[in-house]
Kinemage of the C-alpha trace (Angstrom):
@kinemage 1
@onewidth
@group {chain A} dominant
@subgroup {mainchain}
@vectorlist {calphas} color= white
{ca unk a 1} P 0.000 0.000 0.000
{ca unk a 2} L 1.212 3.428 -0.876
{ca unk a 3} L 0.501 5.804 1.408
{ca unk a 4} L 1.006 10.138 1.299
{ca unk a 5} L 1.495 12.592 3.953
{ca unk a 6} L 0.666 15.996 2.277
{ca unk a 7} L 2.025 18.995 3.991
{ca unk a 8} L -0.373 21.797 3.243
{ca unk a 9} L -0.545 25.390 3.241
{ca unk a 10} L -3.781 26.382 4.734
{ca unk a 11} L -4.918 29.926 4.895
{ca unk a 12} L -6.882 31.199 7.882
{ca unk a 13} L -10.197 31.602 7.242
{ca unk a 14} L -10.193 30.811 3.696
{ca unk a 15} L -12.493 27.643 3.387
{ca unk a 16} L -13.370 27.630 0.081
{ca unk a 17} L -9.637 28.425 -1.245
{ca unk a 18} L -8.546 25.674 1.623
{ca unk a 19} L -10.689 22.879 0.030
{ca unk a 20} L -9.118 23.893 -3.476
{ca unk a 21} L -5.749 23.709 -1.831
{ca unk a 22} L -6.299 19.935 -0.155
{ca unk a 23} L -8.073 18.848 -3.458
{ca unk a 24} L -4.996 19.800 -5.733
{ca unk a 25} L -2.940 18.149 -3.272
{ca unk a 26} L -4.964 15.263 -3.257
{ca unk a 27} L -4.993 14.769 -6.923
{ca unk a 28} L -1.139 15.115 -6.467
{ca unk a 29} L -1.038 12.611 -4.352
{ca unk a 30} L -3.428 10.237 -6.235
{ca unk a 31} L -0.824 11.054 -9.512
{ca unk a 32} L 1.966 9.325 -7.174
{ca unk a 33} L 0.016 6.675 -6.878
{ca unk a 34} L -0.916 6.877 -3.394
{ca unk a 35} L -3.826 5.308 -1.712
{ca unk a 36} L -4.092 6.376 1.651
{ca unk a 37} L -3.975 10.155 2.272
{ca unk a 38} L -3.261 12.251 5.013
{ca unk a 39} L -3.912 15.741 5.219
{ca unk a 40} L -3.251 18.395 8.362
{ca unk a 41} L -5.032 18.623 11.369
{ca unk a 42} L -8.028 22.178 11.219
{ca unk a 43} L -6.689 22.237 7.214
{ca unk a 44} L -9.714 23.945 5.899
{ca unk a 45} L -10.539 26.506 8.858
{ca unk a 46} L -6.887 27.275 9.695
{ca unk a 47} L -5.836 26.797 13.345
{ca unk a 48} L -4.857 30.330 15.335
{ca unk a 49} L -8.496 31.267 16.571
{ca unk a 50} L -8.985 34.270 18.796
{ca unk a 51} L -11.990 32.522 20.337
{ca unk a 52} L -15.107 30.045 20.160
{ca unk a 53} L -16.793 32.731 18.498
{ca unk a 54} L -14.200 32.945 15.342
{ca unk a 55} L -14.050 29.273 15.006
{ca unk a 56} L -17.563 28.911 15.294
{ca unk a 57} L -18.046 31.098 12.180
{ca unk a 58} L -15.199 28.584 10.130
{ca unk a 59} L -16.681 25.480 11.327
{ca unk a 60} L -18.624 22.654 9.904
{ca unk a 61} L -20.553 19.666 10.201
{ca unk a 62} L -18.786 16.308 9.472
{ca unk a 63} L -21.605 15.797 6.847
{ca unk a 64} L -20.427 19.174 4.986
{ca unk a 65} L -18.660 20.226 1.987
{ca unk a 66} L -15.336 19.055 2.620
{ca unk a 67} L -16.358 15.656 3.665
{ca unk a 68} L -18.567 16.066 0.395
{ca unk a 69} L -15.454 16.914 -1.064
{ca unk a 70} L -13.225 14.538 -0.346
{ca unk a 71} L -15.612 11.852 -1.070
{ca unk a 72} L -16.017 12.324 -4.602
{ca unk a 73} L -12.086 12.622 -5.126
{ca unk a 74} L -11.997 9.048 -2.528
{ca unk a 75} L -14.916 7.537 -5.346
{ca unk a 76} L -12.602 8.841 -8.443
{ca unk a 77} L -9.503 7.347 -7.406
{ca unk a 78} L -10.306 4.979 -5.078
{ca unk a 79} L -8.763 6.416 -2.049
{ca unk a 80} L -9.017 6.603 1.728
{ca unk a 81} L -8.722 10.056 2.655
{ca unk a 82} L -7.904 11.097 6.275
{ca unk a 83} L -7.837 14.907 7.056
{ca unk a 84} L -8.782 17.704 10.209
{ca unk a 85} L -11.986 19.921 10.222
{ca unk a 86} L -13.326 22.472 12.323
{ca unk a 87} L -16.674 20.646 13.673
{ca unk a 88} L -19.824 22.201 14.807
{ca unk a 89} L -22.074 19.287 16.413
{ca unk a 90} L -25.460 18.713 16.385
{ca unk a 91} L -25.956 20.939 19.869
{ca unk a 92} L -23.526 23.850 17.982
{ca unk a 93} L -20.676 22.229 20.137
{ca unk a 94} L -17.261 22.784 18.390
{ca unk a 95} L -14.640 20.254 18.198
{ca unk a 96} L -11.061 19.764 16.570
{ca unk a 97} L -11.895 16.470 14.684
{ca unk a 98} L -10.696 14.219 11.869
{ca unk a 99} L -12.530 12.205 9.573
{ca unk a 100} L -11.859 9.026 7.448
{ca unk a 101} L -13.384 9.094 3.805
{ca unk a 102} L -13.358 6.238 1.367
{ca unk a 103} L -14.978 5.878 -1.937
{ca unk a 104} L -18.605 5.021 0.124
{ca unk a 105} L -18.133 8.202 2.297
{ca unk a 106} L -17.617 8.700 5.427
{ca unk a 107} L -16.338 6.114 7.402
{ca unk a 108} L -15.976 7.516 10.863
{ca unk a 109} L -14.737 10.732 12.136
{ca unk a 110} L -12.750 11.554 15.642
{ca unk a 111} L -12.802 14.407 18.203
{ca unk a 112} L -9.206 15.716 19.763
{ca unk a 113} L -9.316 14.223 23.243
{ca unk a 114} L -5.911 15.645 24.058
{ca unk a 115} L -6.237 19.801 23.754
{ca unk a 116} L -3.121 21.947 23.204
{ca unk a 117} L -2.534 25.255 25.140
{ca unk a 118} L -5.396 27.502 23.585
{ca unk a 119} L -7.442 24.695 22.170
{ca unk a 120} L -9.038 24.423 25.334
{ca unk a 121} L -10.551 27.978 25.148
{ca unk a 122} L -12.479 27.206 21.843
{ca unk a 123} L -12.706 23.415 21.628
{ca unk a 124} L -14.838 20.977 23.582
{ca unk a 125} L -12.716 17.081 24.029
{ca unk a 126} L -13.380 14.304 22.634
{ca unk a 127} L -14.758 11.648 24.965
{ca unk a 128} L -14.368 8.655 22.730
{ca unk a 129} L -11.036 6.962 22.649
{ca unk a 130} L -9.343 7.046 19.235
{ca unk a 131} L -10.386 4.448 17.041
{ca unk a 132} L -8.804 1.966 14.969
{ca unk a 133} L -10.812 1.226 11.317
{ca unk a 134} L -11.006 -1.491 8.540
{ca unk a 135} L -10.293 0.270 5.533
{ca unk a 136} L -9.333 -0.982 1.675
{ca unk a 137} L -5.948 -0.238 2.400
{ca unk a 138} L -5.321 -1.515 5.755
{ca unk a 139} L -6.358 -1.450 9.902
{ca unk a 140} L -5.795 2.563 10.292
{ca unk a 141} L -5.593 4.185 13.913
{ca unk a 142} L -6.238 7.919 14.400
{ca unk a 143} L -4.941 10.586 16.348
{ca unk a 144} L -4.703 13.648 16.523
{ca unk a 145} L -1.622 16.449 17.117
{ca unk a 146} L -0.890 16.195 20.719
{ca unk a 147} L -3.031 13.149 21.292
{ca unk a 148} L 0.155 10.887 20.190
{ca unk a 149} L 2.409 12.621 22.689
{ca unk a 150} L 0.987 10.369 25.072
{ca unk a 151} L 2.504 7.012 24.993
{ca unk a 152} L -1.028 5.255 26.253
{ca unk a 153} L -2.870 6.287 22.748
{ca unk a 154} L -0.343 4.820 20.720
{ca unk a 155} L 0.212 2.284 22.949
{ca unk a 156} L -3.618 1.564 22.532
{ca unk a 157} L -3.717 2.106 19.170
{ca unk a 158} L -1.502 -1.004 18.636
{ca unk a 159} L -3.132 -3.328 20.650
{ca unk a 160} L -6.606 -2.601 18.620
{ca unk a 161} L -4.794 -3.761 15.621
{ca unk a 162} L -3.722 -0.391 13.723
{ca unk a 163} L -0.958 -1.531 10.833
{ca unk a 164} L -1.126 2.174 10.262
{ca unk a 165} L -1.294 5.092 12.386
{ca unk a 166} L -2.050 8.256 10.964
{ca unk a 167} L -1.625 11.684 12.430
{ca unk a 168} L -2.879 15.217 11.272
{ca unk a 169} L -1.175 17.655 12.615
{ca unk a 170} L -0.402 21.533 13.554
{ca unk a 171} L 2.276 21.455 15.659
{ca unk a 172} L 3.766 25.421 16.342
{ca unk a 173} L 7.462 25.749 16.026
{ca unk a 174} L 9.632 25.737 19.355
{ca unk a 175} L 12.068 28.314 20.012
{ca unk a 176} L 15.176 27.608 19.622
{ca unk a 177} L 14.150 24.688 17.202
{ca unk a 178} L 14.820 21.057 18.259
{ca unk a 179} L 17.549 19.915 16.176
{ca unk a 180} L 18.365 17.655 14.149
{ca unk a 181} L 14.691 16.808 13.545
{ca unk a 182} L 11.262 18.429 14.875
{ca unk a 183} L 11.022 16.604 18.334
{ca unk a 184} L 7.333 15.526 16.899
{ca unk a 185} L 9.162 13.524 14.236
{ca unk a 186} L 11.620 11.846 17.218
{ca unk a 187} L 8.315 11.341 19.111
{ca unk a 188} L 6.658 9.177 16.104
{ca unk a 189} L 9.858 7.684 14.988
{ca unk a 190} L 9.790 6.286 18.988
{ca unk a 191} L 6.176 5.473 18.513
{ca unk a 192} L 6.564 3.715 15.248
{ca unk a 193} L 9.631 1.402 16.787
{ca unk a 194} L 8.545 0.364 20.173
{ca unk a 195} L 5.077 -0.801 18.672
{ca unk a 196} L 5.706 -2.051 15.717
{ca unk a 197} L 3.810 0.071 13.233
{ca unk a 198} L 3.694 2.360 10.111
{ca unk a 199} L 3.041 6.075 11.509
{ca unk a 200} L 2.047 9.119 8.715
{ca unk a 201} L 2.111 12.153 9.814
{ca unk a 202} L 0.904 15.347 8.174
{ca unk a 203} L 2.225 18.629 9.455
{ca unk a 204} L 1.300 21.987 7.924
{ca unk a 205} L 3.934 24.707 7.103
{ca unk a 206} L 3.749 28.544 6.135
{ca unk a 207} L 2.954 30.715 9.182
{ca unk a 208} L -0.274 31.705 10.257
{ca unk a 209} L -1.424 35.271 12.527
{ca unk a 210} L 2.847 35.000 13.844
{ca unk a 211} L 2.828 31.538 14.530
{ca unk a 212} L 5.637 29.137 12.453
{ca unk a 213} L 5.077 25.473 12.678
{ca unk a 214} L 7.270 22.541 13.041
{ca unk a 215} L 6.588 21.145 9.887
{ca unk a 216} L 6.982 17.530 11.543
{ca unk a 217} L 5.647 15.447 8.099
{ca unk a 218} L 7.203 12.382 7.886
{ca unk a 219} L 5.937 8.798 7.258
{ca unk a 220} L 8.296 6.299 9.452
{ca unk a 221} L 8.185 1.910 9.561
{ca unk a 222} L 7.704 -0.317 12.223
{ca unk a 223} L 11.780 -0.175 12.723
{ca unk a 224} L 11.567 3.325 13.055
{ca unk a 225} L 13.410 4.239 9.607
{ca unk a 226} L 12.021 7.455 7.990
{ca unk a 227} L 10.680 6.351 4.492
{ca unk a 228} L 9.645 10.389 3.502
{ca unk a 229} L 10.352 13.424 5.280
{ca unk a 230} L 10.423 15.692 7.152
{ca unk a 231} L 10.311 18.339 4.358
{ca unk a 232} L 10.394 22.185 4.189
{ca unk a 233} L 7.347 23.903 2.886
{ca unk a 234} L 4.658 22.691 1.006
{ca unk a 235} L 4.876 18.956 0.106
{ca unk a 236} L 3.425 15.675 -0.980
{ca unk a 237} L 5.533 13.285 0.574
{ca unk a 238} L 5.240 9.063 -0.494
{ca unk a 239} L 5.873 5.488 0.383
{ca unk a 240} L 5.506 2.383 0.222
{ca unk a 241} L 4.038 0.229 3.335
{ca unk a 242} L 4.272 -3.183 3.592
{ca unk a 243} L 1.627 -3.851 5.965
{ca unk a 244} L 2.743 -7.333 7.219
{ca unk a 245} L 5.465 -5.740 8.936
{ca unk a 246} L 2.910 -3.998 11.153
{ca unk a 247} L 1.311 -7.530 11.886
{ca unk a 248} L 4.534 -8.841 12.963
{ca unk a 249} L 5.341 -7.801 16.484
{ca unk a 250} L 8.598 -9.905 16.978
{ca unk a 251} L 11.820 -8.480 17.542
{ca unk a 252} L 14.441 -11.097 16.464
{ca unk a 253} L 13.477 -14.893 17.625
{ca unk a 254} L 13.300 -13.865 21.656
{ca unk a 255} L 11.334 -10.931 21.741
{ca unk a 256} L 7.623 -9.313 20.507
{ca unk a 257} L 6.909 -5.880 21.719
{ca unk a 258} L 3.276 -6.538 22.977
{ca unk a 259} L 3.738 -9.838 23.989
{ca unk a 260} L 6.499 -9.107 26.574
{ca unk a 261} L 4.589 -6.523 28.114
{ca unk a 262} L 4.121 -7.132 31.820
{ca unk a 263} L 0.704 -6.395 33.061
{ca unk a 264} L 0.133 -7.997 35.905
{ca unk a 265} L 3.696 -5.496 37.204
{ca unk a 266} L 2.073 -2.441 35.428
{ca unk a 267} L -1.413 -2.577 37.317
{ca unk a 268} L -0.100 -3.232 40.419
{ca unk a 269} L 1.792 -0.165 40.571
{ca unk a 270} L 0.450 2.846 42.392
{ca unk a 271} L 1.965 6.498 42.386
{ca unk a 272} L 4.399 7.325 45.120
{ca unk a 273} L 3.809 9.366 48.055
{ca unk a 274} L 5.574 12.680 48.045
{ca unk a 275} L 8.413 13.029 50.483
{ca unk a 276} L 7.180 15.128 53.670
């Protein structure tokens, strides 16, 4: 399976131009001969709100016109298409969400559980776990941005079966930079590698109301090797996954990363009192 991280230029506030912008890319991707796509997390609405009340006016339902969108180009070239949206829910709730879109439609869609810094001043979280889903081109888990800085949700991820996890993303540069790489791509490399599966991430570059962003792209294997990125500015990065290498969990002929896991040691250990 062929799978594309596309690292997209977004403009704030600019839906309409912003669903031209992922389509081309899209169709860039499809030209490559990918199958799974991954687009950025908020890629149509932009991500720098000044409040509820801004994103509010940006957002959209899951059933709307970029799901709409991305459906038809799924149908035309048989895709799956994975990308971030600014939802308004059925009680005018707002949530930073991702959907999955195949050549049927939508297939399911996710809310952020895991807010960053001023997320949690326009967004309401998730309260489903991420979920793993049976696709045409493979078992993908979802997560979102900061949701995969916790070791747990990748952790889970795996055990539900994901052969691919896939990440939208908009993940603000740090000052000084972390160097040689993003310390997002370190984070999935380390993800990718201690459970054993594919990981494609999709960053966004070009800064938005002052903010710069880590452009963290990258699609890494179940060794941890980087197969594409990371890459500056826009781009439509490719590669090849070979799924069964996500199924296998063995290190060498002594070791397999889930089954050595030690439970029964995990539960029974409780936090430490504080020193008086």
């Amino acid at each position: 399976m062929r799978g594309a991280a596309i690292q997209l230029s977004p403009v704030f506030g600019e839906l309409e131009d912003n669903r031209k912008r992922a389509a081309r890319a899209i169709e860039e991707a499809a030209s490559l001969g990918a199958e799974l796509v991954v687009l950025p997390e908020l890629c149509i609405s932009g991500y720098v709100f000044a409040d509820a009340l801004e994103a509010r006016a940006l957002s959209e339902h899951v059933a709307g016109e970029t799901v709409a969108g991305w459906s038809e180009l799924a149908a035309k070239h048989e895709l799956t298409i994975v990308g971030g949206i600014c939802e308004r829910d059925e009680l005018d709730g707002l949530h930073n969400s991702a959907v999955v879109v195949d050549k049927t439609g939508l297939i399911a869609s996710y809310r952020k559980t895991h807010l960053w810094d001023r997320e949690q001043l326009v967004f309401a979280p998730g309260t489903q776990q991420p979920p793993v889903i049976d696709t045409d081109h493979g078992r993908i888990g979802l997560a979102i941005c900061y949701d995969s800085f916790f070791p747990e949700v990748m952790r889970g991820l795996a055990l539900s079966g994901a052969e691919v996890i896939v990440v939208p993303m908009n993940s603000p540069v740090t000052d000084p930079p972390f160097l040689p790489v993003p310390v997002e791509v370190s984070l999935v490399i380390a993800s990718a590698a201690v459970n054993r599966v594919f990981v494609i991430q999709a960053d966004r570059t070009r800064p938005e109301r002052g903010v710069g962003w880590a452009e963290a792209s990258c699609i890494v294997d179940p060794d941890g090797r980087l197969l594409a990125g990371p890459n500056h500015g826009r781009a439509v990065l490719v590669a090849d996954l070979d799924l069964g290498l996500a199924r296998d969990k063995s290190y060498g002929e002594r070791n397999d990363v889930l089954a050595d896991r030690r439970v029964d040691l995990y539960e029974s250990q409780l936090p430490v009192p504080p020193v008086a």
